[in-house]
C-alpha positions in Angstrom: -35.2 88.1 -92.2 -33.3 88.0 -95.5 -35.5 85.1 -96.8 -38.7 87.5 -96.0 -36.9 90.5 -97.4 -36.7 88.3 -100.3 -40.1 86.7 -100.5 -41.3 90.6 -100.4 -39.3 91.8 -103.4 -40.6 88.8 -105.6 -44.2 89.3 -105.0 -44.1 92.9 -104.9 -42.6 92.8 -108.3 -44.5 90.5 -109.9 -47.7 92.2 -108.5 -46.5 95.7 -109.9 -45.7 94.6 -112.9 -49.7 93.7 -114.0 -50.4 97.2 -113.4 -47.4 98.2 -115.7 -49.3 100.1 -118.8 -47.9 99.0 -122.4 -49.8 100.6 -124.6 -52.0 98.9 -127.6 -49.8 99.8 -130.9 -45.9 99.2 -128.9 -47.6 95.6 -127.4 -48.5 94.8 -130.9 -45.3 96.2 -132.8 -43.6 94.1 -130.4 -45.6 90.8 -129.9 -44.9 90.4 -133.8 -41.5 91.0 -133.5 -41.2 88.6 -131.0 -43.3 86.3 -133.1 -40.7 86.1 -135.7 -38.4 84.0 -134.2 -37.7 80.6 -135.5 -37.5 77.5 -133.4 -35.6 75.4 -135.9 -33.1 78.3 -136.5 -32.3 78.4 -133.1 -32.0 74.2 -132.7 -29.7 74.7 -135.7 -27.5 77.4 -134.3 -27.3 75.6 -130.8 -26.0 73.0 -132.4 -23.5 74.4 -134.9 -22.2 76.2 -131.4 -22.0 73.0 -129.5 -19.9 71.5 -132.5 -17.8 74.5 -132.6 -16.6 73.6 -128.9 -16.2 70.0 -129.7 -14.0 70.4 -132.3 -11.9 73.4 -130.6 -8.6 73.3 -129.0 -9.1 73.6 -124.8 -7.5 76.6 -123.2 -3.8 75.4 -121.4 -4.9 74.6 -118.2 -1.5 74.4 -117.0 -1.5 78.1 -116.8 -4.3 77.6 -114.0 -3.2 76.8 -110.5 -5.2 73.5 -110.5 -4.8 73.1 -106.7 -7.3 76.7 -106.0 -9.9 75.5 -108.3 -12.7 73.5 -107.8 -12.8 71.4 -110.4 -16.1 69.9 -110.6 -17.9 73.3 -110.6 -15.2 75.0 -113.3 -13.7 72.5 -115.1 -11.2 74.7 -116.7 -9.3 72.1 -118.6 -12.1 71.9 -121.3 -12.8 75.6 -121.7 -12.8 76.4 -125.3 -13.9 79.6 -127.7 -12.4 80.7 -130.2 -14.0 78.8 -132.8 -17.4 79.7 -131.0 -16.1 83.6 -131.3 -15.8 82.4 -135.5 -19.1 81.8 -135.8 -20.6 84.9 -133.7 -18.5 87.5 -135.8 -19.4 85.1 -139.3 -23.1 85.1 -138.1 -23.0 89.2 -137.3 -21.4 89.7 -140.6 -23.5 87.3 -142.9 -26.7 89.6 -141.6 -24.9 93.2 -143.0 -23.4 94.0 -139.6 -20.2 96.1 -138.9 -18.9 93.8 -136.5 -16.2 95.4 -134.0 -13.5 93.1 -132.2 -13.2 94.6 -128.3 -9.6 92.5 -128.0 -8.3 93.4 -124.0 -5.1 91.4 -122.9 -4.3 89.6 -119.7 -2.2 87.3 -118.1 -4.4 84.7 -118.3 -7.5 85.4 -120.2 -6.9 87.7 -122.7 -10.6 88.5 -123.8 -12.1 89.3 -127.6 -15.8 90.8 -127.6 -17.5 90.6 -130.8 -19.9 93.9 -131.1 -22.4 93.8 -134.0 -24.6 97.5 -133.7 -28.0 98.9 -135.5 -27.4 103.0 -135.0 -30.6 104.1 -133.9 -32.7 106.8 -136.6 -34.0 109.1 -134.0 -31.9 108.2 -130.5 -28.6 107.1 -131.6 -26.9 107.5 -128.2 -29.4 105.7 -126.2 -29.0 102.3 -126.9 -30.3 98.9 -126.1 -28.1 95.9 -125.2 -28.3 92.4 -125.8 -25.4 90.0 -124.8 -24.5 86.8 -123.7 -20.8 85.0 -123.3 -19.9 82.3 -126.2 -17.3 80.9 -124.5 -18.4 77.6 -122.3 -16.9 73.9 -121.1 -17.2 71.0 -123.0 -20.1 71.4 -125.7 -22.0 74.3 -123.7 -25.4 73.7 -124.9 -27.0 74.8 -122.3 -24.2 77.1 -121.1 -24.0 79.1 -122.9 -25.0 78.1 -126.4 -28.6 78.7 -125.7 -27.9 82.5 -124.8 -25.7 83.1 -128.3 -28.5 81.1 -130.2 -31.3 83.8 -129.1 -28.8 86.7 -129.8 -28.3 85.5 -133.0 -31.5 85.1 -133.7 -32.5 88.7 -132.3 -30.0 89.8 -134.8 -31.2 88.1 -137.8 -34.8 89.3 -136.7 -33.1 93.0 -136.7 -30.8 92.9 -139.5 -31.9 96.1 -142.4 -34.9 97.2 -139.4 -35.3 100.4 -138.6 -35.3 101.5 -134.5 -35.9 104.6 -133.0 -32.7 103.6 -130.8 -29.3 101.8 -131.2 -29.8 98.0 -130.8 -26.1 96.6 -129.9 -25.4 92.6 -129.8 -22.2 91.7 -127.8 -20.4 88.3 -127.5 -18.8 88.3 -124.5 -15.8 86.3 -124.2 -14.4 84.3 -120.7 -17.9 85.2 -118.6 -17.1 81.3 -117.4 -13.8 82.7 -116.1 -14.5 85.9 -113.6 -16.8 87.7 -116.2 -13.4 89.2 -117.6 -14.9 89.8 -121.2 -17.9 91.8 -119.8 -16.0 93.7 -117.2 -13.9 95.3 -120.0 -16.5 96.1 -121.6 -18.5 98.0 -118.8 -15.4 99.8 -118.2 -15.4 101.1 -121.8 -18.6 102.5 -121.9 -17.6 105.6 -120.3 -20.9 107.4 -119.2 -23.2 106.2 -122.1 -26.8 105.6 -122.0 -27.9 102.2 -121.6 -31.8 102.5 -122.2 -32.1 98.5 -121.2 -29.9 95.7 -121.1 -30.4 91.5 -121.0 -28.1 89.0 -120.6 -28.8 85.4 -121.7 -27.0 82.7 -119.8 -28.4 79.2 -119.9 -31.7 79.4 -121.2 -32.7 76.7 -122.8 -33.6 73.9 -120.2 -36.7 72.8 -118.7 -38.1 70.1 -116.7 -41.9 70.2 -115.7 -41.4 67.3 -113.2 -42.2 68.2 -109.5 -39.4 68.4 -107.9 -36.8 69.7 -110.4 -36.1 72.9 -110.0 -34.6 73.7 -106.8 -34.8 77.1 -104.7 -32.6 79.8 -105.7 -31.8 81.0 -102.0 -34.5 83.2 -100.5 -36.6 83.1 -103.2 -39.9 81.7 -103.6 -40.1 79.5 -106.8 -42.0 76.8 -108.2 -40.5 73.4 -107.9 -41.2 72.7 -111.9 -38.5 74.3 -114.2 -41.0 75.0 -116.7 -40.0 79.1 -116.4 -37.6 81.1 -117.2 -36.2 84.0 -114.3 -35.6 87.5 -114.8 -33.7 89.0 -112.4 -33.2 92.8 -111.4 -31.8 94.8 -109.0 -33.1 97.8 -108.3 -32.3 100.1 -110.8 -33.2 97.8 -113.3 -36.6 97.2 -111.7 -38.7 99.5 -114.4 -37.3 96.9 -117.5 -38.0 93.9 -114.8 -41.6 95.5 -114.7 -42.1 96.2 -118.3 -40.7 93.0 -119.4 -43.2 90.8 -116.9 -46.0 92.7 -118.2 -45.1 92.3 -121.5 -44.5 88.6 -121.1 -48.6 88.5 -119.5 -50.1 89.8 -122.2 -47.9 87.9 -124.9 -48.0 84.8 -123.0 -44.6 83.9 -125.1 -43.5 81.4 -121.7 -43.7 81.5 -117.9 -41.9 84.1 -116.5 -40.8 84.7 -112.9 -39.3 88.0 -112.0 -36.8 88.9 -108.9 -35.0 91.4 -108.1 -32.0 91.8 -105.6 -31.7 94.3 -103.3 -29.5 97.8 -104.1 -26.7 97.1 -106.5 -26.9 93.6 -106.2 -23.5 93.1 -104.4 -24.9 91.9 -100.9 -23.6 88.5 -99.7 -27.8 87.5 -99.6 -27.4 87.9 -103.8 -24.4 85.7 -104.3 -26.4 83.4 -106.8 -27.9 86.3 -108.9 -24.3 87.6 -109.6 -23.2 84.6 -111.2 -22.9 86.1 -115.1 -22.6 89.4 -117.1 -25.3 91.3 -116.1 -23.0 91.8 -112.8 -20.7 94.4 -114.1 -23.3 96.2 -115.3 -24.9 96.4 -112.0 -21.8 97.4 -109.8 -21.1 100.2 -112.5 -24.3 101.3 -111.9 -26.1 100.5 -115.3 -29.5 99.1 -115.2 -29.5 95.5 -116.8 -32.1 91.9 -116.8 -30.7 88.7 -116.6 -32.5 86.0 -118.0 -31.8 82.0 -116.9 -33.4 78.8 -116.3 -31.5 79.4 -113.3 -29.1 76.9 -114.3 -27.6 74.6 -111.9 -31.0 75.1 -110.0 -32.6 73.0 -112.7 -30.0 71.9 -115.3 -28.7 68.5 -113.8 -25.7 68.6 -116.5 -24.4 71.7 -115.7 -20.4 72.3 -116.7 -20.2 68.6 -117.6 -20.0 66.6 -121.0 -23.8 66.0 -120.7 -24.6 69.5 -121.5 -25.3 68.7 -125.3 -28.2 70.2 -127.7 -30.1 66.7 -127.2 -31.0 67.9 -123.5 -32.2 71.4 -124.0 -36.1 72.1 -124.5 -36.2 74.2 -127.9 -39.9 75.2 -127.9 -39.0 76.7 -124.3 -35.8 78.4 -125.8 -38.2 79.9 -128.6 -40.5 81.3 -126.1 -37.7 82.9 -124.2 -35.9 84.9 -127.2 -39.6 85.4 -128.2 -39.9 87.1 -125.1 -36.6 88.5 -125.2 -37.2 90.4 -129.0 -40.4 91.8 -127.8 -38.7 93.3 -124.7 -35.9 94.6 -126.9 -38.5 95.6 -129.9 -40.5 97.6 -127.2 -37.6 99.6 -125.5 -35.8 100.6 -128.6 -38.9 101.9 -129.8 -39.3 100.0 -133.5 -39.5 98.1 -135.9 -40.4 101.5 -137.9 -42.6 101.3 -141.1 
């Protein structure tokens, strides 16, 4: 039954979504926005990330209880991200950004956001959210270097534009570790109107070969990882719409869309709450994630093969192109 519930809520999305209307002049304002990002700008910033890692000092992992953790899936000894968290704020500042430190302490993971924000001309409280975590294991190309490349990127693409609403990038720190970074930061918000959210997290892999991508649980998908997934839940199901019928007429990359049922926080969505789109959910915030699903696909997932030699950057172009559309068209700009 949940297997059919879930085969239901793919198609039925998907299906709606052609029949979404985007009218002529925001479809154009954002196809060229989208069109503006740069595929060698984003192989560059991957791997200036990846480096970052490599040459960073690994979080203690004595002050993990080794024996509760499962070491091959969260290899916690070779955690780094502070020097990743460097080149965010540098990146954010370098474009004319006010960049904002969110610091939150802990007893093990004390967390640092880095916040770069456009205030919106007309809408200035209803604001539009792109994120993704910088911290990762090992090099992280994949995870999550691929995700801070595109936000970057969105940024520079921003940077001195003018937008009918607020347009705020956010580094989240220790996703990899309980998603402590973007829980803080959902509890901070404090009632405020997010128009639309996406989260990045490992989007930069694919493998056309039959066969390699495997099934996200309940979910129909193709067996080639030649797409990238975007995944709702229900409150988030209008930007799940407009962003697959965005992605039809732009024809930027293959796009799948899913959405889980309610909140999200059923045991049947246990592999859709895997990053920081999750807190946004359970607060009850609408927000997309976007992946290459990951460890459904990404045979180098959390090990020292993650590197920027793997990843697919024409497919990681499509994605942010995607991505900047989606963001151009619900923040209502660029303005002339």
């Amino acid at each position: 039954m949940r297997a059919l519930r879930a085969t239901l809520l793919l198609l039925a999305v998907n299906a709606c979504a052609s029949r979404v209307p985007v009218e002529e002049p925001a479809l154009l304002r954002a196809g060229d926005f989208g069109a503006g990002v740069e595929q060698a700008r984003l192989e560059s910033d991957v791997a200036a990330l990846a480096a970052a890692h490599l040459a960073d000092t690994p979080l203690d992992c004595g002050a993990f209880d080794l024996e509760q953790i499962n070491l091959e899936h969260q290899p916690v000894c070779h955690i780094t991200r502070e020097k990743a968290r460097q080149l965010v704020q540098e990146r954010f500042e370098s474009l004319g950004y006010t960049v904002t430190s969110q610091d939150a302490a802990g007893p093990v993971t004390p967390t640092t956001n880095v916040i770069a924000e456009l205030k919106g001309t007309t809408h200035p409280d209803e604001v539009v959210v792109v994120g993704a975590h910088y911290d990762s294991f090992y090099a992280g190309a994949d995870d999550n270097s691929s995700g801070v490349a595109a936000m970057l990127e969105m940024a520079r693409l921003a940077a001195g534009k003018r937008f009918a609403r607020t347009v705020r990038f956010v580094g989240f720190d220790m996703e990899e570790l309980g998603l402590a970074g973007s829980t803080r930061y959902v509890r901070t918000l404090a009632g405020e109107e997010i128009v639309a959210s996406i989260i990045f997290d490992c989007i930069g892999y694919k493998d056309a070969r039959p066969g390699a991508q495997l099934d996200l649980p309940g979910f129909p998908i193709p067996n080639t990882g030649d797409f990238v997934a975007a995944i709702s839940n229900e409150q988030s199901r209008p930007r799940l719409e407009e962003l697959y019928a965005l992605g039809s007429r732009l024809d930027f990359v293959p796009i799948r869309g899913a959405m889980a049922p309610s909140d999200g926080s059923g045991p049947f969505s246990g592999n859709l709450m895997r990053s920081d789109h999750a807190p946004f959910w359970l607060a009850g915030y609408n927000s997309l994630f976007l992946t290459d699903t990951a460890n459904f696909r990404n045979p180098h997932y959390h090990t020292d093969k993650d590197v920027p030699s793997t990843l697919d950057y024409a497919f990681l172009a499509g994605v942010t192109r995607l991505s900047a559309a989606g963001i151009a068209y619900w923040a209502e700009g660029p303005l002339p």
